[in-house]
C-alpha positions as CSV (number, residue, x, y, z in Angstrom):
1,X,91.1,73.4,132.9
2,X,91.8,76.3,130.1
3,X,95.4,76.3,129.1
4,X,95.8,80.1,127.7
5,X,99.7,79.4,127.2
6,X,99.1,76.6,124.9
7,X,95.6,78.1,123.3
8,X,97.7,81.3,122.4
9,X,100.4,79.4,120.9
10,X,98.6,77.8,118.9
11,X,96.5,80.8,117.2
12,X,99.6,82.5,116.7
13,X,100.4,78.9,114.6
14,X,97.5,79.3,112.7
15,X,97.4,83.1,112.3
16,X,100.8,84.4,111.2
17,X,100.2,87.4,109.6
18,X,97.5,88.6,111.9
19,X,100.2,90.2,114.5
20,X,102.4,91.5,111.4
21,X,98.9,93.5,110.1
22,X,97.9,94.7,113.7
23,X,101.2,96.5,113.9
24,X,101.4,98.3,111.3
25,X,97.8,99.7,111.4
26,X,98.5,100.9,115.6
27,X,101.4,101.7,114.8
28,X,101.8,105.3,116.1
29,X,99.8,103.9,119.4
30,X,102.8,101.5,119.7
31,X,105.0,104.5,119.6
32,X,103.4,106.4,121.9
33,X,103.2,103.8,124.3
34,X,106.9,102.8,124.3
35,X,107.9,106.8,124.7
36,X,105.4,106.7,127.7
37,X,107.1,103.5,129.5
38,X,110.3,105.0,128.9
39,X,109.5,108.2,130.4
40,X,108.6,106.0,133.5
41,X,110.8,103.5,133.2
42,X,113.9,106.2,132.8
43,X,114.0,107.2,136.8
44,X,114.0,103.2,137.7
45,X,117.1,102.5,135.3
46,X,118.7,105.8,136.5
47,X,118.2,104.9,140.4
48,X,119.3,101.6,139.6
49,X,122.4,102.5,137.7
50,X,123.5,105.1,140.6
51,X,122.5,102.2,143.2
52,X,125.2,100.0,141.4
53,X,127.2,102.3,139.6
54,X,130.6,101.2,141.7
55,X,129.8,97.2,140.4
56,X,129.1,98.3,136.7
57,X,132.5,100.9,137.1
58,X,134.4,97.6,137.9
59,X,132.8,95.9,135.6
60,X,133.0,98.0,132.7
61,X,137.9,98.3,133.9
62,X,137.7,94.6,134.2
63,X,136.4,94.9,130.5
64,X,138.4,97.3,129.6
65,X,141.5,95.1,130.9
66,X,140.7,92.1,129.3
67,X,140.3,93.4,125.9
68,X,142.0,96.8,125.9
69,X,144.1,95.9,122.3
70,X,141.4,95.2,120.9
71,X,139.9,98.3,122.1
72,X,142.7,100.3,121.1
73,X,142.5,99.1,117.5
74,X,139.0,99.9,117.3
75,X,139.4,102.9,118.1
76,X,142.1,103.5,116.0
77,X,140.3,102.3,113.0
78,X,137.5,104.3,113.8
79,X,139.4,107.3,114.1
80,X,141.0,106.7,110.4
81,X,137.6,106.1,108.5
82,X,135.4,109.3,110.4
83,X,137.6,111.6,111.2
84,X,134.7,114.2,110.2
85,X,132.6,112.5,112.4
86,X,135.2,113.3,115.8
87,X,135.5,116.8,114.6
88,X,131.6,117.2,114.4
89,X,131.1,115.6,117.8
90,X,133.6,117.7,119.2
91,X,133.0,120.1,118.5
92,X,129.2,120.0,119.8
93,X,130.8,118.8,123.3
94,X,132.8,121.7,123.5
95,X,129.7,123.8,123.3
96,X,127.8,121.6,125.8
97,X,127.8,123.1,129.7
98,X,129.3,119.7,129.9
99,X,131.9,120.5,128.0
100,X,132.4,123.7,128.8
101,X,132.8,122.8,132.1
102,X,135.1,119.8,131.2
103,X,137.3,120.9,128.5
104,X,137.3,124.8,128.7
105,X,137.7,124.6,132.6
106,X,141.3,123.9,132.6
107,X,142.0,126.1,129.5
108,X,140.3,128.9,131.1
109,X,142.2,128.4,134.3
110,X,145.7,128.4,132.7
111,X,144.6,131.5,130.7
112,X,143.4,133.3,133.4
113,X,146.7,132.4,135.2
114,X,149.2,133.3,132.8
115,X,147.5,136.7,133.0
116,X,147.6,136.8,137.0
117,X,143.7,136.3,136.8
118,X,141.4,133.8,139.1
119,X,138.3,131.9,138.2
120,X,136.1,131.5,140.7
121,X,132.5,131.5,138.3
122,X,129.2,133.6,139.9
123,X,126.9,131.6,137.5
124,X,127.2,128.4,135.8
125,X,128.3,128.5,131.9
126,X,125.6,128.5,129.1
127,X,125.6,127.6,125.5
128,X,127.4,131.0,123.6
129,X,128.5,132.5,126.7
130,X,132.1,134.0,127.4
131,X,133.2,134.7,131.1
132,X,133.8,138.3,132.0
133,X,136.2,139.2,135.0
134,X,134.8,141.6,136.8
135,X,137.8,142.2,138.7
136,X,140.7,139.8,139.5
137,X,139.2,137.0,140.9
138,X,135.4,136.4,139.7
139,X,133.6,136.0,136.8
140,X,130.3,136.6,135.3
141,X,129.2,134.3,132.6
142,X,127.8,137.0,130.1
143,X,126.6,136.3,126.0
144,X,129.2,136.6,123.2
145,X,127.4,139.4,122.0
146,X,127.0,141.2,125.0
147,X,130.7,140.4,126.2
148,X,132.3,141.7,122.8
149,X,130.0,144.7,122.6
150,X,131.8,147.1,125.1
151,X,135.9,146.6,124.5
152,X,137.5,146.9,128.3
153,X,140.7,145.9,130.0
154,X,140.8,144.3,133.9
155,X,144.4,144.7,133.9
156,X,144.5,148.3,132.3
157,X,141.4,149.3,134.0
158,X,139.8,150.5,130.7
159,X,135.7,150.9,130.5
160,X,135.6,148.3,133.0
161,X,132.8,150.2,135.1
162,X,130.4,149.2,131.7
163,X,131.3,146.3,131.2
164,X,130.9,145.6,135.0
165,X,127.5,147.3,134.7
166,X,126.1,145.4,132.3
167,X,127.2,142.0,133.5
168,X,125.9,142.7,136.9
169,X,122.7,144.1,134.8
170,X,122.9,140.6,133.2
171,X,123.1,138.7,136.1
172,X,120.1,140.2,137.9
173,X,117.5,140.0,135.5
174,X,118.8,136.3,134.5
175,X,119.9,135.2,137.7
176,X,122.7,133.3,136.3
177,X,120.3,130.4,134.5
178,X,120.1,132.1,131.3
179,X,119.6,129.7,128.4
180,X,119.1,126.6,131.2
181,X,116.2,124.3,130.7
182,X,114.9,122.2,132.9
């Protein structure tokens, strides 16, 4: 009977190099088959992940418990030597709908309350986009540009009926996924 197992180890024994050679010429096909099983592995590992998220979430505290000095230092000490590095990446959260949502949700709030003004958002937040009140209560995530280019007032009332305009305008050619990609 053919033993493959022990045939294969040995010609890897006698050809060393052979494997070393074979990737490096095929080595764009190697690529393109790894991004390929990724791209159908990624759903499994995602399904997986939310099918045992609560075991990994205890996991990861139990950690976290165990070891939290030494996590603390490493943080610290990674916080000392890239401090550029924090600023950068914060700075590119911030500007994430994750982080818009996350960060600037509370800020926005408080804002909007110490000026007697709700938040209740008619379209999700996109990457350069400021949220115009278009009365009291709601807002309309509009562009920078298009938000600064008309100066108005919801408290004083002033050329609020353009500015309303044109985010309403906004939002129904859009449909509030403007800049969104699937």
């Amino acid at each position: 009977m053919f033993n493959q197992k022990a045939y294969m180890k040995e010609w890897r024994l006698k050809n060393p190099d052979y494997m070393k050679k074979w990737r490096k010429i095929h080595h764009q096909q190697i690529v393109e088959y790894q991004r390929q099983w990724i791209a159908k592995q990624s759903n499994y590992y995602k399904q997986r992940y939310q099918k045992h998220a609560e075991i990994l979430r205890a996991r990861r505290r139990e950690y976290y418990k165990k070891n939290a000095e030494n996590q603390r230092q490493y943080t610290q000490k990674y916080r000392l030597l890239y401090p550029e590095k924090i600023k950068e990446y914060q700075k590119i959260y911030k500007q994430s709908l994750q982080g818009k949502m996350a960060t600037s949700k509370s800020n926005r709030n408080n804002k909007a309350l110490r000026r007697c003004l709700g938040f209740l958002p008619l379209n999700k937040p996109f990457l350069n986009s400021h949220a115009h009140h278009i009365d009291k209560e709601r807002v309309i995530f509009i562009p920078k540009e298009l938000h600064k280019s008309i100066p108005h007032s919801v408290l004083k009332n002033i050329n609020m009926d353009k500015a309303n305009q044109i985010a309403f305008d906004f939002l129904y050619i859009f449909g509030g996924e403007y800049g969104q990609r699937d």
